[in-house]
N, C-alpha and C positions, 0 to 999 in steps of 0.2 A: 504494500500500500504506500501512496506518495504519505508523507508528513505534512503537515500546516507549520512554517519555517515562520515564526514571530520575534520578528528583528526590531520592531516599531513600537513604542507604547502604545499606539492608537491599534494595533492587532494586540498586543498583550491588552490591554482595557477590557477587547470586544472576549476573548478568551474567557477570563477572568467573570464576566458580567452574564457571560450562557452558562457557568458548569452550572448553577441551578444546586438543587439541596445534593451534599456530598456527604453526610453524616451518615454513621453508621454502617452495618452492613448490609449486603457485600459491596467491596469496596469498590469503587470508580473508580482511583487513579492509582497507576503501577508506572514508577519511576527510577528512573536512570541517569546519573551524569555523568560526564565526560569532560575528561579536563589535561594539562600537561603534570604529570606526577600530582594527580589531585589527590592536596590535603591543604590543611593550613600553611604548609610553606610554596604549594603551588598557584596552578591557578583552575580557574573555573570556566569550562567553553559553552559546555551548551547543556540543557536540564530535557530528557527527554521526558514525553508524560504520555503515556495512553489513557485516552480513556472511555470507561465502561457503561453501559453495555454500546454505543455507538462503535464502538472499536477504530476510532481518531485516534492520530498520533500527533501531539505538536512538539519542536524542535523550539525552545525556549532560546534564544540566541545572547549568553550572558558576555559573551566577548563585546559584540557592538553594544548594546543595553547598558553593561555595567550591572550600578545598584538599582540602578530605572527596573530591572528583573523582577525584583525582589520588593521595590516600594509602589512600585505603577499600581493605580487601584483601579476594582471592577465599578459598575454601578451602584453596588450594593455595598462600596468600601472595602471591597475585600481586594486583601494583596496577595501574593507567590507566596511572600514571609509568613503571612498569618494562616494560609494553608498546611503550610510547612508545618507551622508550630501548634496546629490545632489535636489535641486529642481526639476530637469527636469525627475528624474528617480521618478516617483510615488509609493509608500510604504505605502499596507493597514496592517492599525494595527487597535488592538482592544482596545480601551482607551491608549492611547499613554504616559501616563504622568508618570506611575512608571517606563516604558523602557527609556523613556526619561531623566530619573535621575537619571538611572542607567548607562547608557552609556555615559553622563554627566559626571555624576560626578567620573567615574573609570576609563573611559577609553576617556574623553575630545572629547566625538561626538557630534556636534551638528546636531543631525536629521532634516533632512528638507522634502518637496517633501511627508508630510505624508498623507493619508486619513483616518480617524478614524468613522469605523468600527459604535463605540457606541454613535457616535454624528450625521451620517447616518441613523439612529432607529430612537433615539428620533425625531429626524425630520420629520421623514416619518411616525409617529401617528397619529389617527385622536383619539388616548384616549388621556388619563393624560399627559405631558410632567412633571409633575411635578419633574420624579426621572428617571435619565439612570439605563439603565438595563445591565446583564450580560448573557455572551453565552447561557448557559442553556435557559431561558427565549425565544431568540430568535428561538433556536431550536425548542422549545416547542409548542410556539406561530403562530411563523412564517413562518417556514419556510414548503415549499412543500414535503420537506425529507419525505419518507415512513414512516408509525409507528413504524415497524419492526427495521430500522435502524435508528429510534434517541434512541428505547431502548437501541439499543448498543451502540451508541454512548456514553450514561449515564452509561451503565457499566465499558466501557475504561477510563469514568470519574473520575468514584468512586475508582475502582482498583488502575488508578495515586494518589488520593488523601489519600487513603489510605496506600500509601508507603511515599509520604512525608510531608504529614499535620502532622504536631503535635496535632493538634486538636485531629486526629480519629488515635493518637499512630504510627504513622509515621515520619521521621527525611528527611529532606532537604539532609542529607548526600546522601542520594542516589542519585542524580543528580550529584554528582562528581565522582558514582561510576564509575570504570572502569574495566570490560565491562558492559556498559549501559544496564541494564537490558530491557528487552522486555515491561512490560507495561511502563515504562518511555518511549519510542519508541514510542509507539502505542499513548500516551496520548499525547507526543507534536505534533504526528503528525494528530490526531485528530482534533488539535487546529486550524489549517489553512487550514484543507483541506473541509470545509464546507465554508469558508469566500467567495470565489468567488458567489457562491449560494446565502450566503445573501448580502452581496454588488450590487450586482444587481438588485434584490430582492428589496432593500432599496430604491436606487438613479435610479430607473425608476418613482418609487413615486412623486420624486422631481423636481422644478420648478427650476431656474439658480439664482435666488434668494434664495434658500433654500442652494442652493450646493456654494455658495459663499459668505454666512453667517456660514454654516461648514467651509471654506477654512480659516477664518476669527477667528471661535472659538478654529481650532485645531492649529492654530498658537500663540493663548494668551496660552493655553493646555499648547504648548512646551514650550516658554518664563519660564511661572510660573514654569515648573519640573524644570528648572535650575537655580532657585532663592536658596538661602542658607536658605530661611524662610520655602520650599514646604516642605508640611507632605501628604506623599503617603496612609495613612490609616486615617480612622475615618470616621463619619457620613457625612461630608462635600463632602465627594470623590465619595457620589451619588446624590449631589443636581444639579438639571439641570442650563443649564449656565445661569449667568444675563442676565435680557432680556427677554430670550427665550418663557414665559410662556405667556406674553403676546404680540409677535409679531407674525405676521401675515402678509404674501405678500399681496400684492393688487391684484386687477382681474385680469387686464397687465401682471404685474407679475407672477400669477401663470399660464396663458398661455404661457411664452415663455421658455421652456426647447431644450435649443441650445447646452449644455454645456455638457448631458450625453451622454458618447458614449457606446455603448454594447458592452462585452466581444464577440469573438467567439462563437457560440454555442459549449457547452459542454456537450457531450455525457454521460449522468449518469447513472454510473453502481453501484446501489447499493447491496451489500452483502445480503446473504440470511443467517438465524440464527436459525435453527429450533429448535437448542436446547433452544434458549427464547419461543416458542410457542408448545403448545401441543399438539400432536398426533394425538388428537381430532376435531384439527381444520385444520391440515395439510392435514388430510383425508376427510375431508370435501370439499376440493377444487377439480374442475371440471380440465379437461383435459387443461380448459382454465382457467386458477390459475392465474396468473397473471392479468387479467383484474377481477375478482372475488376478487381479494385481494384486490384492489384499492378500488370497490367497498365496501368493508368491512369496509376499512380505512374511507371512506369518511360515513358511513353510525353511526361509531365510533366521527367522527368529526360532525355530526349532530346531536347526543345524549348530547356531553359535552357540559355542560351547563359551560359559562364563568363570573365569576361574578367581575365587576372593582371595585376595593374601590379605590375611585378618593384622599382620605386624603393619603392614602401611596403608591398608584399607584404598586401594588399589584394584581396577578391574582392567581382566585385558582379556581381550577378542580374540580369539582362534578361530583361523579359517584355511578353508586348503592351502595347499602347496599346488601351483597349479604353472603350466609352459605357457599358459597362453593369456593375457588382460582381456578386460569385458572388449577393447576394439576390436580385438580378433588377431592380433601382432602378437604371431608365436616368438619367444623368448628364448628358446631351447635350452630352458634352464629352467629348472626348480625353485618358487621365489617361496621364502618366508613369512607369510602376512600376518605374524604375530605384532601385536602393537598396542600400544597403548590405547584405550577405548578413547581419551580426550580425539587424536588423531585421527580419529574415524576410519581407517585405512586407508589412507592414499596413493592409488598407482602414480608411477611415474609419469612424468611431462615430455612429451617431444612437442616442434618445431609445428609440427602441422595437426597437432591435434587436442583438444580442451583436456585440462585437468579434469581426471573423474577417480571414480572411486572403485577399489576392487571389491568391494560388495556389490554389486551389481554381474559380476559373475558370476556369482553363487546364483543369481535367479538366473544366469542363460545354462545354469544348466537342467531347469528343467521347461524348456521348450517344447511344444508342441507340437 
């Protein structure tokens, strides 16, 4: 979906002045930012916001704006800040604690009203709790998403990452650029627009006891990101919360779930990508393609073997050893596609033909 990109206070007002009652559940907005080493000693580019049940995306533009962001008021005097900091208006984020010390410490918000995303997961495991996990993981793991569309969703990944990781030869500058390039676009808005799916997904799992121990942990979360001691990076910033590993509800307890409410049903239309899949297996689909694809999906989901290492709480995907990639370019070699589940398995790249994925071989082998 394109974004609504609000660079203007007179588009931030009109924003501001429609969201209409946001209190309570379930929630409307599911939020994301994006910034250069965003914390308190960085800075702040742009606040993505989905939201619900409309399934809009706006791209809050804090680079050009400024504090204009955060102080520009709706019709009804409400601002970005007093969203932010309301209890009553419920805001799913995904690990709260580097936005919370960025907006802390730059611009004096104090977030409230949050739901975190990645304290929602670990809760709802019945593996390891030992280490929270990240989007990738979740998608991978978790969620119902087609195969089809979390491969893309990992290519919109890699594309963003690619333009501003330093790591893989890309600069943060481009989050300030102006005009916002297209896969910066596509990648924050990528970021939120699967959260309703797994929040749901998560906190149907959970007993009122689980979600009021979350309530409990994302509230110490915020406290600490606004300490002047909090360090947003390091090994520390994936250890599960104190506690966590060994408690457990009682049987009362995990009987009475009073507290989750469900979203509206939402109608999922996911994208079709046939240039990730090949030719071969496109034409292999009956008139009735769609229920045959599911089936393929799920027949791919019954091959991957899932293996937990409980010491690093760690999944990794096992798939054949095969000569040949989903293109049809025999290899005459034996390849390995054991990997790290973040990685999704990626075949290699040549000159004349798109990045795709070797899971998608697994379904040409069973062709029709």
């Amino acid at each position: 979906m394109e974004p609504k990109f609000l660079d203007t206070p007179i588009a931030l007002e009109k924003f501001l002045s429609d969201l209409g009652n946001c209190d309570g559940q379930p929630p409307r907005l599911y939020v994301d930012l994006e910034g250069n080493n965003l914390s308190r000693n960085g800075t702040l580019s742009l606040v993505t916001i989905l939201l619900e049940p409309e399934e809009d995306v706006y791209l809050v533009d804090v680079t050009t704006l400024g504090r204009d962001a955060f102080t520009t008021t709706g019709a009804d005097g409400r601002t970005l800040k007093a969203v932010e900091e309301s209890r009553d208006i419920v805001k799913v984020f995904l690990d709260i604690r580097n936005d919370s010390n960025a907006v802390f410490g730059l611009y004096k918000i104090r977030v409230a009203g949050v739901e975190d995303l990645q304290l929602m997961e670990l809760a709802s495991r019945n593996i390891s709790k030992r280490n929270v996990n990240g989007s990738a993981k979740y998608i991978e793991r978790d969620s119902t998403i087609p195969l089809v569309e979390r491969r893309r969703w990992q290519v919109v990944k890699d594309n963003g990452k690619h333009l501003f990781d330093p790591q893989r030869g890309g600069s943060y500058a481009v989050l300030d650029e102006r005009p916002l390039s297209r896969v910066i676009k596509e990648y924050c808005t990528q970021d939120v627009t699967f959260m309703p799916h797994l929040r749901d997904l998560y906190r149907r799992k959970l007993c009122d006891a689980w979600l009021r121990k979350i309530e409990t942990e994302t509230d110490a979360r915020i406290q600490l990101s606004q300490s002047p001691t909090f360090r947003g990076k390091g090994q520390h910033m994936a250890q599960t919360p104190p506690g966590w590993l060994s408690w457990y509800p009682n049987t009362a307890e995990r009987l009475l779930r009073t507290l989750f409410k469900a979203a509206p049903a939402r109608k999922q239309v996911w994208s079709d990508y046939p240039s990730m899949i090949s030719h071969s297996v496109v034409r292999s689909l009956s008139d009735d393609g769609d229920e045959l694809a599911n089936m393929l999906t799920h027949v791919l989901l019954m091959e991957t073997k899932k293996v937990i290492d409980e010491d690093s709480d760690d999944v990794y995907v096992h798939g054949w050893n095969s000569t040949q990639d989903f293109r049809g370019n025999d290899r005459g070699e034996d390849r390995d596609f054991t990997v790290n589940s973040d990685e999704l398995c990626p075949v290699q790249n040549s000159q004349d033909q798109p990045k795709g994925y070797r899971a998608v071989s697994i379904v040409e082998r069973y062709k029709f």
